[in-house]
N, CA, C and O atoms as CSV, one atom per row, in Angstrom:
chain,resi,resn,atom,element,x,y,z
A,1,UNK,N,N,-13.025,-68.229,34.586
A,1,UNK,CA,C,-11.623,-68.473,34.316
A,1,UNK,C,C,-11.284,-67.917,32.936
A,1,UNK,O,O,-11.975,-68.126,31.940
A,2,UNK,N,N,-10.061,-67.125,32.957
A,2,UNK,CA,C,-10.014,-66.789,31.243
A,2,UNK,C,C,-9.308,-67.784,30.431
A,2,UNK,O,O,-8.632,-68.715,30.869
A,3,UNK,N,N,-9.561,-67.460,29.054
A,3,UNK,CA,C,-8.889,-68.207,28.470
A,3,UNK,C,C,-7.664,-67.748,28.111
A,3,UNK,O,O,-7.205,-66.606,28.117
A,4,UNK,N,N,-7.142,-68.912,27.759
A,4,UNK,CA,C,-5.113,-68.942,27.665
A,4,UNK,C,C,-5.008,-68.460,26.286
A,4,UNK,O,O,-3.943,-67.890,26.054
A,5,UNK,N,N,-5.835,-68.539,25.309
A,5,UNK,CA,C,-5.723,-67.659,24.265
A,5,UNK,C,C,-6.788,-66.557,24.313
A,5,UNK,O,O,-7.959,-66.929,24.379
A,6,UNK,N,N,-6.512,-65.203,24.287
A,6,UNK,CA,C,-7.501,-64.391,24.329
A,6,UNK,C,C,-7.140,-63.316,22.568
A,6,UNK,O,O,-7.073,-62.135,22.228
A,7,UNK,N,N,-7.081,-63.913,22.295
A,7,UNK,CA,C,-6.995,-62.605,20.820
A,7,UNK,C,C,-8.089,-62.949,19.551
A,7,UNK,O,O,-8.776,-63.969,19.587
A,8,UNK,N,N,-8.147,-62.189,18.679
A,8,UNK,CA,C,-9.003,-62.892,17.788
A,8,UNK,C,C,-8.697,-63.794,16.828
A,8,UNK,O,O,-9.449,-64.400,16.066
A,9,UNK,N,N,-7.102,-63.835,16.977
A,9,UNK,CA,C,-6.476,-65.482,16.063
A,9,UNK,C,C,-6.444,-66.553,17.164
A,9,UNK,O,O,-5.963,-66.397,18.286
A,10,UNK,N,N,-6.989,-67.590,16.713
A,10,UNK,CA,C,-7.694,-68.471,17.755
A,10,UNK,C,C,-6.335,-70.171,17.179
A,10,UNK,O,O,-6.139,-71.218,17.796
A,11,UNK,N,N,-5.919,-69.843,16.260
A,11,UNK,CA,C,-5.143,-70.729,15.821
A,11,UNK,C,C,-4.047,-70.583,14.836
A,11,UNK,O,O,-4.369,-69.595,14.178
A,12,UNK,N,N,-2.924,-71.039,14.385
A,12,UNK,CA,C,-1.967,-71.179,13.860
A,12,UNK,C,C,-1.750,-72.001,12.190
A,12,UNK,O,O,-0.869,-71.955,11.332
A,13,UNK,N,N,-2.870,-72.616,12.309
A,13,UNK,CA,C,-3.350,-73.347,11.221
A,13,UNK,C,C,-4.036,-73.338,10.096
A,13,UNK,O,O,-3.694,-73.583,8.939
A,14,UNK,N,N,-5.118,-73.005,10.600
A,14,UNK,CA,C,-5.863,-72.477,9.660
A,14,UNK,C,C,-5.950,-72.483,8.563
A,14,UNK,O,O,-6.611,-73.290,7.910
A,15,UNK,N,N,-5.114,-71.325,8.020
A,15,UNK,CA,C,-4.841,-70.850,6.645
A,15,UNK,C,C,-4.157,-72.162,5.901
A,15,UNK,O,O,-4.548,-72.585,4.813
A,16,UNK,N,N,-2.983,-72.782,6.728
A,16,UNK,CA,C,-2.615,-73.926,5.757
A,16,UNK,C,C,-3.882,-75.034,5.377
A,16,UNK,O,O,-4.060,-75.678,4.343
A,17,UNK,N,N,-4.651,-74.985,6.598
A,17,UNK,CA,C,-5.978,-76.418,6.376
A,17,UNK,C,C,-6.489,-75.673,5.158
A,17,UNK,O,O,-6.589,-76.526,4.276
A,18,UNK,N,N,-6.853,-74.514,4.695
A,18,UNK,CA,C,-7.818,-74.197,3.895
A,18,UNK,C,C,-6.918,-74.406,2.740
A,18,UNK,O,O,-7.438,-75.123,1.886
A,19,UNK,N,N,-5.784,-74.016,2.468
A,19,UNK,CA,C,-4.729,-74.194,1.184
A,19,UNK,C,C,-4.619,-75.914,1.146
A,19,UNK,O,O,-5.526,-76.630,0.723
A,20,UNK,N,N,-3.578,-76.310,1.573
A,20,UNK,CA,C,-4.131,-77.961,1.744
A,20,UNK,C,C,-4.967,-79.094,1.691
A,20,UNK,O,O,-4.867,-80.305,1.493
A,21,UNK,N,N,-6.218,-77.868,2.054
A,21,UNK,CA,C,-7.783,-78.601,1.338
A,21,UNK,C,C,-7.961,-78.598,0.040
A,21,UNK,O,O,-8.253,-79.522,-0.720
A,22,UNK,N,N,-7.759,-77.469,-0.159
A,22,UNK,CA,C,-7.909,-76.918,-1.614
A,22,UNK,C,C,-7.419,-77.160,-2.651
A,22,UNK,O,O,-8.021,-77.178,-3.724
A,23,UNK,N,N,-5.707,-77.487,-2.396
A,23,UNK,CA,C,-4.863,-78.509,-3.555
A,23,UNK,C,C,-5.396,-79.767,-3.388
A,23,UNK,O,O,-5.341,-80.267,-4.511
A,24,UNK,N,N,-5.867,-80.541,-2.651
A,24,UNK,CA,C,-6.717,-81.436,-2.961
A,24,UNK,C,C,-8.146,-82.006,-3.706
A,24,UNK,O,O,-8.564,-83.041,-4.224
A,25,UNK,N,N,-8.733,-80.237,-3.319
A,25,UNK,CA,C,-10.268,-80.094,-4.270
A,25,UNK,C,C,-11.170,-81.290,-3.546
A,25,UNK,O,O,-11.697,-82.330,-3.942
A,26,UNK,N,N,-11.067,-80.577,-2.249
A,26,UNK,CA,C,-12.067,-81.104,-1.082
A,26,UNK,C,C,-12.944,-80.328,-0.636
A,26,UNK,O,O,-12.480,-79.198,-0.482
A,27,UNK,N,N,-14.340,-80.446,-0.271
A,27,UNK,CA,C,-14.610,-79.525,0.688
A,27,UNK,C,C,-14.532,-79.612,1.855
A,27,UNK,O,O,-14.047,-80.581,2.440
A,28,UNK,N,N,-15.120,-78.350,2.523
A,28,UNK,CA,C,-15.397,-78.762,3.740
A,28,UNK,C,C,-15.728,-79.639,4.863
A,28,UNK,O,O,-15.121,-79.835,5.916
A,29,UNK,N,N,-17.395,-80.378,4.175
A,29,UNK,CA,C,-17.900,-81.125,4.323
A,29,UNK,C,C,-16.886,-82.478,4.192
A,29,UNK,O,O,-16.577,-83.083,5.219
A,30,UNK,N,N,-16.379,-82.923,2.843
A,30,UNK,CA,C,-15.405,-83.735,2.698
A,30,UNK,C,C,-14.471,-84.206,3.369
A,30,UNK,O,O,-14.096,-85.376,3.293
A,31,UNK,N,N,-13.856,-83.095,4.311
A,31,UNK,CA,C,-12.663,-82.937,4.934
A,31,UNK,C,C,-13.504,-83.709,6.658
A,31,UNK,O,O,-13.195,-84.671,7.361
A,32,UNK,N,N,-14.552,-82.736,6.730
A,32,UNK,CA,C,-15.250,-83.181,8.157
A,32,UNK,C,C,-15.309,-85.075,8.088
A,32,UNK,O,O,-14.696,-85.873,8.796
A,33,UNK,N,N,-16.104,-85.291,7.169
A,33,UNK,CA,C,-16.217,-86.933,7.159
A,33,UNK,C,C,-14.872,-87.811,6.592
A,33,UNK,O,O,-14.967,-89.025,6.413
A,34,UNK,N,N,-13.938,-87.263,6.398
A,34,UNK,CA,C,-12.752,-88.087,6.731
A,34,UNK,C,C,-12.134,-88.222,7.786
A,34,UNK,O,O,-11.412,-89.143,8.168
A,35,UNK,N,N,-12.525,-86.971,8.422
A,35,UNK,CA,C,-12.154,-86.929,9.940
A,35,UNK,C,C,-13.019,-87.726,10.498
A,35,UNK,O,O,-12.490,-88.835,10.567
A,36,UNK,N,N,-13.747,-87.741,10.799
A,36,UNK,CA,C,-15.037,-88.566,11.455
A,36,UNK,C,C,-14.719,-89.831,10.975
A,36,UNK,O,O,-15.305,-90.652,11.681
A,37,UNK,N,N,-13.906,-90.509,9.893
A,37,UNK,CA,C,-13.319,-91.804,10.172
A,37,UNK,C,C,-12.528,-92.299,10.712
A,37,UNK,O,O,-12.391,-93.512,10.873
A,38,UNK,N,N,-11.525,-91.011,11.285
A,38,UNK,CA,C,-10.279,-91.198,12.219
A,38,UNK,C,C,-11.415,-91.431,13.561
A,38,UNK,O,O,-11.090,-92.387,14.266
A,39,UNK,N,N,-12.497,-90.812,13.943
A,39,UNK,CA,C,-12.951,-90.994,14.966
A,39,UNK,C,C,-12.687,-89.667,15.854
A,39,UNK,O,O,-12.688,-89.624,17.084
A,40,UNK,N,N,-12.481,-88.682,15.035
A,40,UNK,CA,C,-12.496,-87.222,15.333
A,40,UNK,C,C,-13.274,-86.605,14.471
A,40,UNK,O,O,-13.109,-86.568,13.252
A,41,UNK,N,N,-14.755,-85.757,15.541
A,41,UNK,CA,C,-15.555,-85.634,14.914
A,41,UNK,C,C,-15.362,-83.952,15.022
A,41,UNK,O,O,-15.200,-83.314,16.063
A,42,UNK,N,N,-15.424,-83.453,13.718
A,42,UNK,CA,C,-15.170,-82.032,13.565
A,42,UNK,C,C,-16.238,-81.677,12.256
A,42,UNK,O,O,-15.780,-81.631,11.114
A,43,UNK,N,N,-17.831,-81.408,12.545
A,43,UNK,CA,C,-18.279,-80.732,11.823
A,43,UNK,C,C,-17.495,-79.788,10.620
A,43,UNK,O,O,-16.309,-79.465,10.553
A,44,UNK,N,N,-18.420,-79.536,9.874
A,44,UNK,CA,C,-18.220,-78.911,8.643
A,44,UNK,C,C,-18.014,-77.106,8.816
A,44,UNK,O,O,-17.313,-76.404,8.087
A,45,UNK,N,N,-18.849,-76.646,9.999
A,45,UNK,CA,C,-19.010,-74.955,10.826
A,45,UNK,C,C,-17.633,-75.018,11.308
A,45,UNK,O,O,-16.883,-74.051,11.173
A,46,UNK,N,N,-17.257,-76.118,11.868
A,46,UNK,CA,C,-16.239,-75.971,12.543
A,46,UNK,C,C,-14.774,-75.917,11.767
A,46,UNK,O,O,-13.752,-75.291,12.048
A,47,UNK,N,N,-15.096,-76.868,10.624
A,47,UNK,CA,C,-13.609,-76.512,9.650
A,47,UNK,C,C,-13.989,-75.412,9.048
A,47,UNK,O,O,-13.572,-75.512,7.894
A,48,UNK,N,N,-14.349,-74.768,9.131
A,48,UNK,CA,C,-15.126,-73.079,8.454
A,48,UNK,C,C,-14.123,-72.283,9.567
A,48,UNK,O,O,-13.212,-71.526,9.232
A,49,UNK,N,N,-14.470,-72.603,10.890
A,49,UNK,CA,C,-14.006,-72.165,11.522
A,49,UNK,C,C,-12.695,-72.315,11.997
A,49,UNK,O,O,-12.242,-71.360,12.628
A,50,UNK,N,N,-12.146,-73.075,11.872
A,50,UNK,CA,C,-10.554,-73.746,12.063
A,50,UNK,C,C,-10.233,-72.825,11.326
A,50,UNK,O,O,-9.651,-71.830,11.757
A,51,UNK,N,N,-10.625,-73.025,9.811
A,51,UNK,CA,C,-9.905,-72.153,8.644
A,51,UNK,C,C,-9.892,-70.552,8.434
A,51,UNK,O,O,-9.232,-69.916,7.612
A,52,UNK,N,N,-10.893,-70.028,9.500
A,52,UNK,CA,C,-10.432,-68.577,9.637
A,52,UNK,C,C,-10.278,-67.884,10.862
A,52,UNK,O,O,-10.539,-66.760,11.292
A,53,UNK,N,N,-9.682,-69.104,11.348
A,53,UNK,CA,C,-8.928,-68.649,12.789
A,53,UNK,C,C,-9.723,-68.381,14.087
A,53,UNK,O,O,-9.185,-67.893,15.081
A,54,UNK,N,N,-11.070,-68.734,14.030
A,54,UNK,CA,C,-11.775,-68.278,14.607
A,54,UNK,C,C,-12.360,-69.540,16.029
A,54,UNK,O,O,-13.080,-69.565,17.028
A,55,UNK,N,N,-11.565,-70.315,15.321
A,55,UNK,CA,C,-11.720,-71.414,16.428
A,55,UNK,C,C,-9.956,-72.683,16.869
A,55,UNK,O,O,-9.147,-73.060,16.021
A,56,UNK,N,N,-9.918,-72.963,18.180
A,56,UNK,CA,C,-8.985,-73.459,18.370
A,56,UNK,C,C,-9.094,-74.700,17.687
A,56,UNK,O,O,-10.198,-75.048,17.268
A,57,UNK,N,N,-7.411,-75.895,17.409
A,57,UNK,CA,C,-7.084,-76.676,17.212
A,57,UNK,C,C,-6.810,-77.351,17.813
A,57,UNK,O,O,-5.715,-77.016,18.265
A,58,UNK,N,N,-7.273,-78.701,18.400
A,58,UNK,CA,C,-6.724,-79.681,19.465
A,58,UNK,C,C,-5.661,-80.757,18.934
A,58,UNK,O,O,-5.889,-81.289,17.848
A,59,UNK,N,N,-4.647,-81.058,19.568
A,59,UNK,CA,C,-3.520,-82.056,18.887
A,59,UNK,C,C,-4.503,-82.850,18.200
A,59,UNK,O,O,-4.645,-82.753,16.981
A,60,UNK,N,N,-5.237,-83.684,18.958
A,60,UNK,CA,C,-5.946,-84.904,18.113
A,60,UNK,C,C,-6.415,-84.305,16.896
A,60,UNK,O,O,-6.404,-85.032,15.903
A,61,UNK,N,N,-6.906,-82.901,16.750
A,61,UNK,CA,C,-7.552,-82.746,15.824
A,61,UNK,C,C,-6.147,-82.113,14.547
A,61,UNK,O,O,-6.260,-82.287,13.334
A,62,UNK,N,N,-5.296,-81.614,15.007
A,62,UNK,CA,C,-4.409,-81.412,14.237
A,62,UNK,C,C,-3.746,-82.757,13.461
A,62,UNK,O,O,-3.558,-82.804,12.245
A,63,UNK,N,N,-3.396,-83.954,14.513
A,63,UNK,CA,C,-2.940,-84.930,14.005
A,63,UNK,C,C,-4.055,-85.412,13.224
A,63,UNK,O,O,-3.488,-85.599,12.147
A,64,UNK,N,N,-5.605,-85.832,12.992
A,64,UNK,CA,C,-6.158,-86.120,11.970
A,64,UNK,C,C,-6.467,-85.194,11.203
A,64,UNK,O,O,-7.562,-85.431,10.693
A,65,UNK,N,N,-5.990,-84.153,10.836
A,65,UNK,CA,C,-6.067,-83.282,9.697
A,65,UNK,C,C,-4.662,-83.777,8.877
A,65,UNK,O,O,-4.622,-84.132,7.699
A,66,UNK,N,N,-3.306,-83.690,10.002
A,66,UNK,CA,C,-2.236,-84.492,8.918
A,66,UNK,C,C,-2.573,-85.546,7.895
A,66,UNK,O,O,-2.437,-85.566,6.672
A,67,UNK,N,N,-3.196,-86.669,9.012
A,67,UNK,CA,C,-3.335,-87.766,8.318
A,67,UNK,C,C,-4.871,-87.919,6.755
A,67,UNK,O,O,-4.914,-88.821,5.918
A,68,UNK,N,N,-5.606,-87.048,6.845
A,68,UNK,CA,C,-6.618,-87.012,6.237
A,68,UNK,C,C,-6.036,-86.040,4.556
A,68,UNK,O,O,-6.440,-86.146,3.398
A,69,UNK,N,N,-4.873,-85.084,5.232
A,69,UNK,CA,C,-4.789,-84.362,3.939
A,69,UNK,C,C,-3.209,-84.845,3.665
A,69,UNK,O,O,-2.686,-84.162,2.785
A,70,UNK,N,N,-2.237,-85.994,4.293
A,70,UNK,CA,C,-1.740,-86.192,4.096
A,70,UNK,C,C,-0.274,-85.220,4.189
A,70,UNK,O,O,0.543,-85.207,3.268
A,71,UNK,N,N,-0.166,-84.698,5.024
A,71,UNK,CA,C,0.532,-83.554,5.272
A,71,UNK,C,C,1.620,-83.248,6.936
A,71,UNK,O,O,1.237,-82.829,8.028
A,72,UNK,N,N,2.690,-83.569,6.589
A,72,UNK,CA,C,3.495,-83.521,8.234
A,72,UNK,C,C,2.931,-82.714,9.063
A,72,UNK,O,O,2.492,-81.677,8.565
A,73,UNK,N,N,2.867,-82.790,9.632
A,73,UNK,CA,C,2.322,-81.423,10.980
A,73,UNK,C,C,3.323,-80.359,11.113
A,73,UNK,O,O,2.884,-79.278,11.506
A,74,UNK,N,N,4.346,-80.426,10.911
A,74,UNK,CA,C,4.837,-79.486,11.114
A,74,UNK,C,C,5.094,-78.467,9.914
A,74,UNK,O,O,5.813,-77.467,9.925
A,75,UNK,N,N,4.067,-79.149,8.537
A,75,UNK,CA,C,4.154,-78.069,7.730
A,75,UNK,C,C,2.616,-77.263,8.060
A,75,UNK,O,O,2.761,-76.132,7.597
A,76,UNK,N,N,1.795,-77.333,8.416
A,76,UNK,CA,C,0.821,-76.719,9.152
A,76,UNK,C,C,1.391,-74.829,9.325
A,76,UNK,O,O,0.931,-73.723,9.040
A,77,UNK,N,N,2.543,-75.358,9.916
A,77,UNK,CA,C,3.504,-73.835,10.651
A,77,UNK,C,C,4.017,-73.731,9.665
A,77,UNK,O,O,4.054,-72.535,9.954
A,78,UNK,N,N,4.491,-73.783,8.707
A,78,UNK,CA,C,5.450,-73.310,8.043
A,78,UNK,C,C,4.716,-71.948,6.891
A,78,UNK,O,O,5.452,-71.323,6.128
């Protein structure tokens, strides 16, 4: 079955998670185990990967990135 995204930008986000992390002066790692207290578990490879587009974003996982970096979701897009 193919997939519904086929290009090599795998997400929309990304770039803001890595800026957003960063005015915070988080890492990676950091960012993973705050998530993992929402009870969304997103390795540390994987926010590597969120952040250069190279992997998709699931709502749940978008909505605990809002809540972890404190950030509306809909500035994500902006």
């Amino acid at each position: 079955m193919p997939r519904i995204i086929d290009t090599e930008q795998k997400n929309l986000v990304g770039k803001k998670v890595r800026m957003f992390r960063k005015e915070r002066r988080m890492s990676q790692q950091q960012l993973s185990d705050k998530l993992e207290t929402l009870a969304i578990y997103v390795c540390r490879g994987s926010v590597s990967r969120i952040e250069d587009g190279s992997r998709t974003v699931t709502d749940i996982e978008l909505y605990g990135l809002s809540q972890v970096l404190s950030v509306p979701i809909e500035e994500f897009f902006k």
